[in-house]
SESE-812638 format. One line per field, with one value per residue (C-alpha): residue number from 1; chain; z negated, x negated, y negated. Coordinates in Angstrom, 1 decimal. Example, Ala and Ser with C-alpha at 12.3 -4.5 7.8 and 13.67 -1.06 7.14 Angstrom:
// residues 2
nr c(1:2) $
kette c(A:A) $
w c(-7.8:-7.1) $
u c(-12.3:-13.7) $
v c(4.5:1.1) $
END
This chain:
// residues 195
nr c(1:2:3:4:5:6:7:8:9:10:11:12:13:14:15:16:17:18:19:20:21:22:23:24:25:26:27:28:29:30:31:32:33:34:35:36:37:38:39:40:41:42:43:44:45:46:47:48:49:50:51:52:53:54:55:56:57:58:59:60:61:62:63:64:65:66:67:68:69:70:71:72:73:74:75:76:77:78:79:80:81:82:83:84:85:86:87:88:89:90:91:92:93:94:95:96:97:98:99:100:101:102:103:104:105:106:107:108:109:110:111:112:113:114:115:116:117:118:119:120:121:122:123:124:125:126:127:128:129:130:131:132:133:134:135:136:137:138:139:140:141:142:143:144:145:146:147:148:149:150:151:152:153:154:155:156:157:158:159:160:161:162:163:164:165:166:167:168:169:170:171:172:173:174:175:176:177:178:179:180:181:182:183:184:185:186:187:188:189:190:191:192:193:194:195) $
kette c(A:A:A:A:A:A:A:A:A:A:A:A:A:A:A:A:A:A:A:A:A:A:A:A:A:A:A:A:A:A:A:A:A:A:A:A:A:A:A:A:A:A:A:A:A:A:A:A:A:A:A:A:A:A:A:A:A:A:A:A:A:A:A:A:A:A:A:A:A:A:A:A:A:A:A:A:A:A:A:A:A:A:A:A:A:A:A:A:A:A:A:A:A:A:A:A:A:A:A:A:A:A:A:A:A:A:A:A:A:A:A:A:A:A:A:A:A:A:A:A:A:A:A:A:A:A:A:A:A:A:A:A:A:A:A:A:A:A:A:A:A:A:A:A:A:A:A:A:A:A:A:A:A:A:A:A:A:A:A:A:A:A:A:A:A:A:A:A:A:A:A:A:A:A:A:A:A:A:A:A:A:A:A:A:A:A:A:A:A:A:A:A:A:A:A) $
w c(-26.6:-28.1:-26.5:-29.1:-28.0:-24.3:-25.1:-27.0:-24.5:-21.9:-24.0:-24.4:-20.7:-19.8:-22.3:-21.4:-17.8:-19.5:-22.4:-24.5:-22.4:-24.0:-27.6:-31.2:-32.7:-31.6:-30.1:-28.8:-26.1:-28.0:-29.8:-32.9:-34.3:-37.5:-41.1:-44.7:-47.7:-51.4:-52.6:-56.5:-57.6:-56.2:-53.5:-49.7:-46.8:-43.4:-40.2:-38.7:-41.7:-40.1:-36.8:-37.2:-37.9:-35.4:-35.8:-39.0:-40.2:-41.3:-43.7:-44.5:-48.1:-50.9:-54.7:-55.4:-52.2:-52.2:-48.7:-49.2:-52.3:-50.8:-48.7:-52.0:-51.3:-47.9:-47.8:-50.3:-48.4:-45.0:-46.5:-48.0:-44.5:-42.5:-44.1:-43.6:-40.1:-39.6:-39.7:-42.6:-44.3:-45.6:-47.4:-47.0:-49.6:-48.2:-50.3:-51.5:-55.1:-55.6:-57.7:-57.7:-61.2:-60.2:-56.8:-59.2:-61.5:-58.4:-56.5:-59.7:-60.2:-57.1:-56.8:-53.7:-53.1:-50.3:-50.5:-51.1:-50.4:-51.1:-48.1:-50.2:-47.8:-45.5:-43.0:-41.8:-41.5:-39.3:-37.0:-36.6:-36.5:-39.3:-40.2:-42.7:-45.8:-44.6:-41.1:-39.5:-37.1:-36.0:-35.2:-32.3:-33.6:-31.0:-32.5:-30.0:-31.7:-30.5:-32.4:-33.5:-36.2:-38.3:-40.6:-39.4:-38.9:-42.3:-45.8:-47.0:-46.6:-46.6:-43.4:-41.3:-37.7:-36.3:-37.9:-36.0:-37.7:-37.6:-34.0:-33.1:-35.1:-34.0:-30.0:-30.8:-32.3:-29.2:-26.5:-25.6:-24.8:-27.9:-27.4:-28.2:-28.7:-30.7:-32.7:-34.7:-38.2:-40.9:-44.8:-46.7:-44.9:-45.9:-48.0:-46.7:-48.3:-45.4:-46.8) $
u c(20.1:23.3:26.8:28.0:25.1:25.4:28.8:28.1:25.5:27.9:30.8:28.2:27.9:31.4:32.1:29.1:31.0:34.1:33.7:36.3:36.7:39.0:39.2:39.3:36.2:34.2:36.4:35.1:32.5:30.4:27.5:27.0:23.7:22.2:22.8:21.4:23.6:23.5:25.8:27.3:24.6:22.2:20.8:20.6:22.2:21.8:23.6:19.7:19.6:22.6:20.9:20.6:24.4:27.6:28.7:28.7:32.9:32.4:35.7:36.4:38.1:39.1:40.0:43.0:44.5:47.6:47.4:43.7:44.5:47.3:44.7:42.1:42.8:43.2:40.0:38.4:39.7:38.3:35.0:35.2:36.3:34.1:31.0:29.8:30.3:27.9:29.7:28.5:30.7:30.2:32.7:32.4:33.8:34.0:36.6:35.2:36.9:36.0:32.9:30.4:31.4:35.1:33.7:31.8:35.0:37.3:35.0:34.6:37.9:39.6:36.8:34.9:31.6:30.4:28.2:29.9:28.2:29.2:29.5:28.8:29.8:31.5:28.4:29.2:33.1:32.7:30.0:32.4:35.9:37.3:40.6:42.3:41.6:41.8:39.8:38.0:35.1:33.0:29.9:27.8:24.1:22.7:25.3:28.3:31.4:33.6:37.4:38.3:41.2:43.7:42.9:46.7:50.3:51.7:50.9:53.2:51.7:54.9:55.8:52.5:53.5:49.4:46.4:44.5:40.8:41.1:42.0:39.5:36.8:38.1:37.6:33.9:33.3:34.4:33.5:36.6:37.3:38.9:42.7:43.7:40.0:41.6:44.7:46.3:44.6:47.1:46.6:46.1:43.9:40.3:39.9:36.7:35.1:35.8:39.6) $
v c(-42.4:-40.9:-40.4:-43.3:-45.3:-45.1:-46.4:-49.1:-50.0:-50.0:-51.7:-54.5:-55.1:-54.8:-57.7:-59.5:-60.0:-60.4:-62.9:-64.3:-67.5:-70.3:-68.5:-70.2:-68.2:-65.4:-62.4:-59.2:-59.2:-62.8:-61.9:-63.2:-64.1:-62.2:-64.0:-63.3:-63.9:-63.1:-60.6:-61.0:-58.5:-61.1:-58.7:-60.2:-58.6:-59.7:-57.7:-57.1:-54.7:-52.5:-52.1:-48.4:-47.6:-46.9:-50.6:-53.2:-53.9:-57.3:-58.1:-61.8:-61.1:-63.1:-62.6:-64.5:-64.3:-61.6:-60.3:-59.7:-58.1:-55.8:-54.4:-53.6:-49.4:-49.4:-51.2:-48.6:-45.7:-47.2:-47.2:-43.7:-42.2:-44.3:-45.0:-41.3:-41.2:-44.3:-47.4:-49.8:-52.6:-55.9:-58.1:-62.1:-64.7:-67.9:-69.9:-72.6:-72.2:-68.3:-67.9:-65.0:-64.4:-64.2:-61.9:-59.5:-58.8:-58.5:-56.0:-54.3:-53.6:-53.1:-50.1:-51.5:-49.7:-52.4:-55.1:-58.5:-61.7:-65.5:-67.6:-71.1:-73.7:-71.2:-71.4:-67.5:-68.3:-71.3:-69.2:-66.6:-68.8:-66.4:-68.5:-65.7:-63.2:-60.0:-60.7:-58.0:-58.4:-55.3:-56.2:-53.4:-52.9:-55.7:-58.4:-58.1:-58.0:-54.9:-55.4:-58.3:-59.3:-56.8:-53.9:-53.1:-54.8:-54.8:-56.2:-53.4:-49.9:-48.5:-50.5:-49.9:-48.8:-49.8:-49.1:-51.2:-51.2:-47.2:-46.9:-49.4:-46.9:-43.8:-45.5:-45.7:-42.7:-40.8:-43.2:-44.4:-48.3:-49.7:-50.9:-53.8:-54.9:-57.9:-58.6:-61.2:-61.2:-62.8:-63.7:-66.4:-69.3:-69.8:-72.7:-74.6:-77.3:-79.9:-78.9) $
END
């Protein structure tokens, strides 16, 4: 077992003491159970397939939604810096009124080189508790969410004092405890189709 493993390992146990007791949602320390989705490219990706990476960044994203959209690059670049060092990403669409044809175009485009897959009926939001586009979760390999909410603290990169998502990587690379283990995600609301 590796130095990050042994972390994780005892991460998991720490939380699984801990808990998130009286939270909206899943928040670090809850395990959440495996799913399968489609992405637009009509492959399936389920977080079982990840089991053999650092830790799964699961990003609840949207198309038409401006704060998700201000975060396109730093998204992009998260990937490109991360992705080598073991962590995988997957992007989730859940609003109700974003189509896989729209998803394809707007992945396309904005340059993303990570799976995206629809949530139709937002199933995977509701699981989670996800409320906003951009909102992180990242997932350990055994299903027990490690950081919970922001990429960082300001729609404007310019303005960015916290890189949250980073710091929280960067903690699990070297085996430290990750603080703040969750902060407050913000963006545009998820529009469910019970809305």
């Amino acid at each position: 077992m590796s130095g990050i493993q042994r972390f994780i390992a005892a991460l998991v146990f720490a939380f699984s003491l801990v808990g998130s007791a009286g939270a909206v949602g899943l928040g670090p320390g809850d395990r959440v159970e495996s799913f399968t989705l489609v992405s637009y490219d009509g492959k399936t990706y389920s977080l079982d397939q990840y089991r053999d990476s650092v830790a799964t960044v699961v990003m609840f994203i949207a198309t038409q939604c401006p704060i998700s959209n201000a975060y396109n690059q730093r998204m992009v670049s998260l990937v490109r810096e991360y992705q080598p060092r073991g962590f995988q990403f997957l992007g989730v669409n859940s609003n109700r009124q974003e189509s896989v044809v729209e998803i394809k175009g707007h992945a396309l485009g904005a340059g993303f080189r990570f799976p995206i897959v629809k949530d139709d009926g937002n199933v995977i939001a509701d699981r989670f508790g996800a409320s906003f586009t951009p909102e992180i979760y990242v997932v350990s390999p055994d299903g027990v969410i490690l950081y919970h909410g922001r990429i960082d603290d300001s729609r404007n990169p310019d303005r960015i004092e916290s890189r949250d998502l980073a710091k929280a990587l960067d903690a699990i690379l070297a085996g430290r405890p990750i603080d703040p283990a969750e902060t407050r995600a913000f963006g545009c609301t998820i529009k469910r189709v019970s809305e």
